[in-house]
N, CA, C and O atoms as CSV, one atom per row, in Angstrom:
chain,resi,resn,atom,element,x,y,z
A,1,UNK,N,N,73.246,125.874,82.007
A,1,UNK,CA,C,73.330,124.579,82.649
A,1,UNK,C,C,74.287,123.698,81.849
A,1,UNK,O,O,73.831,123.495,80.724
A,2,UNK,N,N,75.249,123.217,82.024
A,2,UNK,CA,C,76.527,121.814,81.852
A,2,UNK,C,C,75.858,121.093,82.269
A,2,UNK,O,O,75.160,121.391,83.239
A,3,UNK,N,N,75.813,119.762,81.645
A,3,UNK,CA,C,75.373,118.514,81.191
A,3,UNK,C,C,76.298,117.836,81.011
A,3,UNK,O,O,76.948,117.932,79.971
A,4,UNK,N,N,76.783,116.465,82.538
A,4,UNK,CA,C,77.793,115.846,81.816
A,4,UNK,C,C,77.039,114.490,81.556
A,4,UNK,O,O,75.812,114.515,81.651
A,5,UNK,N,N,77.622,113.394,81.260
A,5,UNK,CA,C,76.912,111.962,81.307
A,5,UNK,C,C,78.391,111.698,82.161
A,5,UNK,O,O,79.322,112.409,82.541
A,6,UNK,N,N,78.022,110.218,82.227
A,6,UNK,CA,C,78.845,109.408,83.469
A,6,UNK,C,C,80.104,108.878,82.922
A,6,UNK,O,O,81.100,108.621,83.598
A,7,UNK,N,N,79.964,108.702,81.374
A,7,UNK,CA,C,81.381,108.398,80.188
A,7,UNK,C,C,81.884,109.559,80.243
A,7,UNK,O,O,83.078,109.300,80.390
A,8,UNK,N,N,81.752,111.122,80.217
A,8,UNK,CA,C,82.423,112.397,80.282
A,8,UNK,C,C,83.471,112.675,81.693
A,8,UNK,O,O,84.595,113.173,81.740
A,9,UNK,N,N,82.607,112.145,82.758
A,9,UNK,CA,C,82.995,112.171,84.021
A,9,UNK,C,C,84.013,111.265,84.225
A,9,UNK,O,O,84.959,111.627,84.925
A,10,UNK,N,N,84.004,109.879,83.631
A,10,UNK,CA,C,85.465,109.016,84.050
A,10,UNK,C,C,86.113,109.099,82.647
A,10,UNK,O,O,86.463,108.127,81.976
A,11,UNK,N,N,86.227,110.461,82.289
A,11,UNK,CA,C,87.187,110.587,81.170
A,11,UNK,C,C,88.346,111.096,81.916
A,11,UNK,O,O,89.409,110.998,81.303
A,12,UNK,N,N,88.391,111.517,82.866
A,12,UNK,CA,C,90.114,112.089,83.787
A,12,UNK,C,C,89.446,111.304,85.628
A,12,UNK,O,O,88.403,111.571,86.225
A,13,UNK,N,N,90.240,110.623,85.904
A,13,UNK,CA,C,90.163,109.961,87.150
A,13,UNK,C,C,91.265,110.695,88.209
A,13,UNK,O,O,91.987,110.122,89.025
A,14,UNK,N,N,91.186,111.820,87.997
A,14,UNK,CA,C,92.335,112.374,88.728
A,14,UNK,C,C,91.980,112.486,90.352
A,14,UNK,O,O,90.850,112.599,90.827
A,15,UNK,N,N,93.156,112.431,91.031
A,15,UNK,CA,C,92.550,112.428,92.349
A,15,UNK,C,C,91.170,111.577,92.926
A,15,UNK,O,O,90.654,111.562,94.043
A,16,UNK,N,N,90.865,110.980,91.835
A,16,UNK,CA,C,89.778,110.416,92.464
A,16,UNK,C,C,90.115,109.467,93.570
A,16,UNK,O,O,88.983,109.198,93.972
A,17,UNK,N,N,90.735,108.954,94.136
A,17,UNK,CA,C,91.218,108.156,95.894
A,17,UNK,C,C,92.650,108.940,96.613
A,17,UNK,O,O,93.274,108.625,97.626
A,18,UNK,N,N,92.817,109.812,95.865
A,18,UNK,CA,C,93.726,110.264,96.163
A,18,UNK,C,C,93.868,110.685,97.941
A,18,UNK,O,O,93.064,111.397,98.543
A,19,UNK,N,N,95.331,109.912,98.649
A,19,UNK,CA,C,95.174,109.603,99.792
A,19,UNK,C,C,93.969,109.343,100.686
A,19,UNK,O,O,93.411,110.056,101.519
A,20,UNK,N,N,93.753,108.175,100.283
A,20,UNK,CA,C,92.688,107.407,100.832
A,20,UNK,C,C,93.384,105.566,101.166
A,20,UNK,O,O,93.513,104.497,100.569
A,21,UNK,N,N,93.690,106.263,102.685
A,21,UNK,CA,C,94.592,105.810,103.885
A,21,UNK,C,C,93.665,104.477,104.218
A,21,UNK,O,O,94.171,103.563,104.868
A,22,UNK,N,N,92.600,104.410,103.858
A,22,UNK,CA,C,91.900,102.893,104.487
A,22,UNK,C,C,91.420,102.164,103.116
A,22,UNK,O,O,90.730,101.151,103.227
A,23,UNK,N,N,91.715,102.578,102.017
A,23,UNK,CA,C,91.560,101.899,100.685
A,23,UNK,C,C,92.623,100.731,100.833
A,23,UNK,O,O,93.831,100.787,101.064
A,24,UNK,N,N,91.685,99.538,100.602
A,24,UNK,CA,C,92.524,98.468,100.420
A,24,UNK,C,C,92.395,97.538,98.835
A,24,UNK,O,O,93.289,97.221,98.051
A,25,UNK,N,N,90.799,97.268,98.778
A,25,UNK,CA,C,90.643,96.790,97.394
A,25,UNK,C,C,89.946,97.659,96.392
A,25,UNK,O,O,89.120,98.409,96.913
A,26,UNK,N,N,90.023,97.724,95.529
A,26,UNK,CA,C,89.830,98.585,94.264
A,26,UNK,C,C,89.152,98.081,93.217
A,26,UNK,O,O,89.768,97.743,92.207
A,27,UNK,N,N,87.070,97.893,93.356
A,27,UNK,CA,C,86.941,97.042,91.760
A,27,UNK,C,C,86.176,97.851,91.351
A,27,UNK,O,O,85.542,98.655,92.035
A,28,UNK,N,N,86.152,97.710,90.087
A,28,UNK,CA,C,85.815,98.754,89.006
A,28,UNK,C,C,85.427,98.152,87.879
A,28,UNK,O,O,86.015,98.395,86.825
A,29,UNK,N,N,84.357,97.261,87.942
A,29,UNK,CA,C,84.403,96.029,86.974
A,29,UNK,C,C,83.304,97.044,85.807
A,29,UNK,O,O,83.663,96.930,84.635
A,30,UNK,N,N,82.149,97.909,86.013
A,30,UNK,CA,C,81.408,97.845,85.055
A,30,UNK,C,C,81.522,99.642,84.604
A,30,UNK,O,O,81.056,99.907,83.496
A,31,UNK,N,N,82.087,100.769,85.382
A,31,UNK,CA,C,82.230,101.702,85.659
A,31,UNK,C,C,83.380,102.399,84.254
A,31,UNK,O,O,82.997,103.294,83.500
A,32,UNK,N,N,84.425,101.914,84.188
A,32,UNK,CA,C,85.469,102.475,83.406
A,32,UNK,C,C,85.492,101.911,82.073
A,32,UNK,O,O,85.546,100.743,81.687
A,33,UNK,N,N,85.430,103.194,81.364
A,33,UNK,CA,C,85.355,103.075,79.933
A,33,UNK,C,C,87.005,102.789,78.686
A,33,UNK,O,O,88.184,102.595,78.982
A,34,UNK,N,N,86.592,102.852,77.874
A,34,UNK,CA,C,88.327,103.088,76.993
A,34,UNK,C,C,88.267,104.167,76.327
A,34,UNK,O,O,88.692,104.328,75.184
A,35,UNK,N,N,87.598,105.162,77.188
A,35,UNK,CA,C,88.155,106.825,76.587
A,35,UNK,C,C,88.755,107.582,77.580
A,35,UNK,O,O,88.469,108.779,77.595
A,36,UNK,N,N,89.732,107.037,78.637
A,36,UNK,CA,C,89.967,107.531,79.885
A,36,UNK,C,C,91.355,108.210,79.097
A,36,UNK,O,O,92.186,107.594,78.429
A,37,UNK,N,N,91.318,109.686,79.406
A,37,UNK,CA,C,92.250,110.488,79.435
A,37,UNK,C,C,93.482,110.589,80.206
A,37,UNK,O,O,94.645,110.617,79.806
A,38,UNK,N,N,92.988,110.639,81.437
A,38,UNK,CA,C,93.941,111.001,82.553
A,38,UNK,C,C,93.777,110.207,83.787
A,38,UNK,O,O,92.660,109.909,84.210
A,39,UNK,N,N,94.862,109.864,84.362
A,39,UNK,CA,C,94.600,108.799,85.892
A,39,UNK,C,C,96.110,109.852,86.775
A,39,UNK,O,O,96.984,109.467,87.552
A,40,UNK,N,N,95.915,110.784,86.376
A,40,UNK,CA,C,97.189,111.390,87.619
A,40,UNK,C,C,96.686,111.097,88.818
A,40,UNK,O,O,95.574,111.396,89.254
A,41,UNK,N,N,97.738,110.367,89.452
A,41,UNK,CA,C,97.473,110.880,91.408
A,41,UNK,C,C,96.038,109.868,91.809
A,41,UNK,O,O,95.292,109.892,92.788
A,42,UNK,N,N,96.057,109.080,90.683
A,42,UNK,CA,C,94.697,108.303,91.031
A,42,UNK,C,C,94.872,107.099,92.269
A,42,UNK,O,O,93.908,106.432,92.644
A,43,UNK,N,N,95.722,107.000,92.615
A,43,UNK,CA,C,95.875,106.129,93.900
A,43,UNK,C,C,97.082,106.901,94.668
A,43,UNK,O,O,97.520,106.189,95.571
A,44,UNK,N,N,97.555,107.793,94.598
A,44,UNK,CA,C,98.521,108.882,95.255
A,44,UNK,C,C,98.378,108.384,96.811
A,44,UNK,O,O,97.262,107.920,97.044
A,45,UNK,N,N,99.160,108.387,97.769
A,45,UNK,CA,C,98.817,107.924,99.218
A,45,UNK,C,C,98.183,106.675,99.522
A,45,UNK,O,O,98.077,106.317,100.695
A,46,UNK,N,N,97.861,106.156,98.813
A,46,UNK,CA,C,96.413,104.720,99.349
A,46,UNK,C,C,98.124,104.037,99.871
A,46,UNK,O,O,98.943,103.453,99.160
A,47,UNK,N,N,98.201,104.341,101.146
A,47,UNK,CA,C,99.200,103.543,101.729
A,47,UNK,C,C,98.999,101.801,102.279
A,47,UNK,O,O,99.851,100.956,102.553
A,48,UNK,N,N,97.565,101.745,102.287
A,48,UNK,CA,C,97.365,100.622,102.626
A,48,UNK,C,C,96.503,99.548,101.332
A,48,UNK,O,O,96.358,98.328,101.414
A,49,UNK,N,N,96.139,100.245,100.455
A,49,UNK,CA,C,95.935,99.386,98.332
A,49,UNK,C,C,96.276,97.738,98.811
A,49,UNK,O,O,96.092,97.429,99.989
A,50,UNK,N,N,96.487,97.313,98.397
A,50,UNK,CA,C,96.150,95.787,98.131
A,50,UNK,C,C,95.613,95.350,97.009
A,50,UNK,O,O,95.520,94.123,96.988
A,51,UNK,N,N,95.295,95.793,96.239
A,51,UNK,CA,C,94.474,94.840,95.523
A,51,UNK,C,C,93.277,95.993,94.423
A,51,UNK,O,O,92.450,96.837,94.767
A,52,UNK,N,N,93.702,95.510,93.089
A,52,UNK,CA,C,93.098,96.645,91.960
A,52,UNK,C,C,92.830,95.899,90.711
A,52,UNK,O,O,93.601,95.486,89.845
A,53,UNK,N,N,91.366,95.820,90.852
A,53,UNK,CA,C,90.593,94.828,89.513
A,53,UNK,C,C,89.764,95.794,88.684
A,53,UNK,O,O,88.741,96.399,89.005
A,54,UNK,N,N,90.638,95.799,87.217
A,54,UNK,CA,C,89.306,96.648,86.621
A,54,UNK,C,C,89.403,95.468,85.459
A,54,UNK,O,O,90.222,94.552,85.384
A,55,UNK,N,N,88.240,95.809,84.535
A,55,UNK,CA,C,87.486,95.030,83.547
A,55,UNK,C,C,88.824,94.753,82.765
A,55,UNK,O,O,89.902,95.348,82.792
A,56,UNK,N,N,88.160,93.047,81.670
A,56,UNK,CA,C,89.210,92.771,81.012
A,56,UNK,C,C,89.416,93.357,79.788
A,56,UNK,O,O,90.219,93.037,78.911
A,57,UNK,N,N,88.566,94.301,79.816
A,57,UNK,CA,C,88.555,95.271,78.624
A,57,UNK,C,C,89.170,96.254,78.745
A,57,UNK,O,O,89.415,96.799,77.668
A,58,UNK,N,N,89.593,96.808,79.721
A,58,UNK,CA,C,90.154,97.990,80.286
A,58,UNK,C,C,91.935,98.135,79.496
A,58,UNK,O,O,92.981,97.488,79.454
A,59,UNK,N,N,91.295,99.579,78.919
A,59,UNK,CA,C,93.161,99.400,78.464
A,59,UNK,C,C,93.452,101.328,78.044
A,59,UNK,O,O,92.798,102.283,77.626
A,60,UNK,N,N,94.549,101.083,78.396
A,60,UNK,CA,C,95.221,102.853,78.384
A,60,UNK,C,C,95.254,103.113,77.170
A,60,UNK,O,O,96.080,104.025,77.213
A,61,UNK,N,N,94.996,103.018,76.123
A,61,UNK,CA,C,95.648,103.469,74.972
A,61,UNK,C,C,95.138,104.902,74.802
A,61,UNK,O,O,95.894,105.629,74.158
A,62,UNK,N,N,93.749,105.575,75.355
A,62,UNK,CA,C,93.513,107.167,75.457
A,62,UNK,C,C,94.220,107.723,76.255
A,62,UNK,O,O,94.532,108.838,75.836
A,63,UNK,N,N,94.791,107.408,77.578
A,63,UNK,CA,C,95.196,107.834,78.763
A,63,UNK,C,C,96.838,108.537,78.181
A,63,UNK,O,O,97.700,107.737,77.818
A,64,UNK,N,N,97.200,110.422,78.138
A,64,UNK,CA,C,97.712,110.681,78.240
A,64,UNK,C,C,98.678,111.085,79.597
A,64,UNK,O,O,99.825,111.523,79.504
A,65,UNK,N,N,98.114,110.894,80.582
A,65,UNK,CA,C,99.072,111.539,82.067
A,65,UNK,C,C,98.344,110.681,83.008
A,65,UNK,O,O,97.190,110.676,83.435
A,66,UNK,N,N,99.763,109.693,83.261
A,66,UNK,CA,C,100.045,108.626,84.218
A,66,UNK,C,C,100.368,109.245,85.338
A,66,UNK,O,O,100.077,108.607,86.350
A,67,UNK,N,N,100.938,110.406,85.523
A,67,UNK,CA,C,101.974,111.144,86.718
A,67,UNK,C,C,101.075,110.705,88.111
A,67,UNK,O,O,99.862,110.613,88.301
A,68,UNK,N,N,102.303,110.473,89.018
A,68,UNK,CA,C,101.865,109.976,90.271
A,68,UNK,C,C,100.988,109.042,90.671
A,68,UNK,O,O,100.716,108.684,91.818
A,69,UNK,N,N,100.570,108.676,89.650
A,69,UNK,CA,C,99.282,107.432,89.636
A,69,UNK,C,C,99.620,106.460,90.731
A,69,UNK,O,O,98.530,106.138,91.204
A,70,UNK,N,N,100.489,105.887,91.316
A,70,UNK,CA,C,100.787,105.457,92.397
A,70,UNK,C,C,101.987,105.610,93.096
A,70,UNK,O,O,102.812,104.763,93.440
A,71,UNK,N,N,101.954,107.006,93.276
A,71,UNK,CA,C,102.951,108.063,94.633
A,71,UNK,C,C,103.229,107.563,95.698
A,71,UNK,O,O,103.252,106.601,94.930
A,72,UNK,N,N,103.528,107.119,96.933
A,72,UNK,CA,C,103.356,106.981,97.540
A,72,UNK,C,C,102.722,105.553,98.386
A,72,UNK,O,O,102.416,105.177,99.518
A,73,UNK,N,N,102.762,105.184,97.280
A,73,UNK,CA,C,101.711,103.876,97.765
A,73,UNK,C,C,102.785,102.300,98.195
A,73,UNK,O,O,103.867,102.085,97.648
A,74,UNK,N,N,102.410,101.747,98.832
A,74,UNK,CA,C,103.284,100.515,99.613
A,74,UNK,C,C,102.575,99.139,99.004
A,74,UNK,O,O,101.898,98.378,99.696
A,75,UNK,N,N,102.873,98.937,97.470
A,75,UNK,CA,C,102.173,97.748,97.144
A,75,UNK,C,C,103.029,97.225,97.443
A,75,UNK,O,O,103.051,95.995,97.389
């Protein structure tokens, strides 16, 4: 049995909205930590995004792979 906790799980945000065509606002106020690895492709397609609030604590300095993080997208 693998055992993750919920800090292991938003350590790579990959694909997580990835083309998600009716995503407009994006908050993430209590959810994201500062051990985030990876955000590839994390808003990839959201053709219709608007609007992306995460905490004022929130900061990349773990995050090795940005790629495609917003592909496609019509901010």
């Amino acid at each position: 049995m693998i055992c993750y906790t919920l800090n292991d799980l938003l350590k790579k945000l990959d694909d997580m909205f990835f083309r998600c065509t009716c995503l407009k606002k994006v908050y993430m106020p209590s959810l994201i930590n500062n051990e985030i690895e990876s955000m590839s492709d994390l808003f990839n397609g959201c053709i219709n995004l608007e609007e992306i609030n995460f905490p004022k604590s929130f900061n990349t300095s773990n995050v090795t792979n940005m790629s495609n993080l917003f592909y496609d997208c019509h901010l």
